[in-house]
N, C-alpha and C positions, 0 to 999 in steps of 0.2 A: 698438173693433176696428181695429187696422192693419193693411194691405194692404203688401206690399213686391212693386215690380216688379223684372225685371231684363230689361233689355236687352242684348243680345246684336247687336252688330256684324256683318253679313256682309261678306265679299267673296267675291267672282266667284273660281274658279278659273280660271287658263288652262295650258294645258302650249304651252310653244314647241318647236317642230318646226323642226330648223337640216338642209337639203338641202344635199350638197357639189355645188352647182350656182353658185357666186358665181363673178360678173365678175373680180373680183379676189381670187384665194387669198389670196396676200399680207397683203392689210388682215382677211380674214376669219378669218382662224389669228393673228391679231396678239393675243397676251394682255391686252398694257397697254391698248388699247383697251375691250376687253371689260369686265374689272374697273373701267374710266370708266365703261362704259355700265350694269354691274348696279349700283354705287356709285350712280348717278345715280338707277336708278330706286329702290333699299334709301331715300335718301335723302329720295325725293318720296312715300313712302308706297304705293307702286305695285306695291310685289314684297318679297315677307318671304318666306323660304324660299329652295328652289331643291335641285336633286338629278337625278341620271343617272337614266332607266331602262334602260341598258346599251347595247350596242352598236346596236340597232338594225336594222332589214331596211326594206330599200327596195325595193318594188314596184311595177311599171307594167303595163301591160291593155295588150296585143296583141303 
């Protein structure tokens, strides 16, 4: 009799939440940056994917 396993990989889901609250617009609308910074993480194994869920609503309590 043989047994075959299969192993299945997880990773963690995260959803990144970007607030138009930064110190500097500037560097944060900066494109070239950004494609450094998902490049870097695609690279390191740390982020596969990636996608809009649309524009978004920002809400605050009081």
């Amino acid at each position: 009799m043989h047994r075959i396993f299969y192993l299945e990989a997880t990773m963690n889901d995260y959803i990144l939440l970007m607030f138009n609250d930064v110190l500097d617009p500037a560097q944060a609308d900066d494109g070239v940056q950004w494609q450094q910074y998902l490049s870097m993480l695609r690279a390191s194994g740390q982020f596969d994917g990636g996608s809009a869920i649309g524009a978004g609503e920002r809400l605050k309590k009081g």
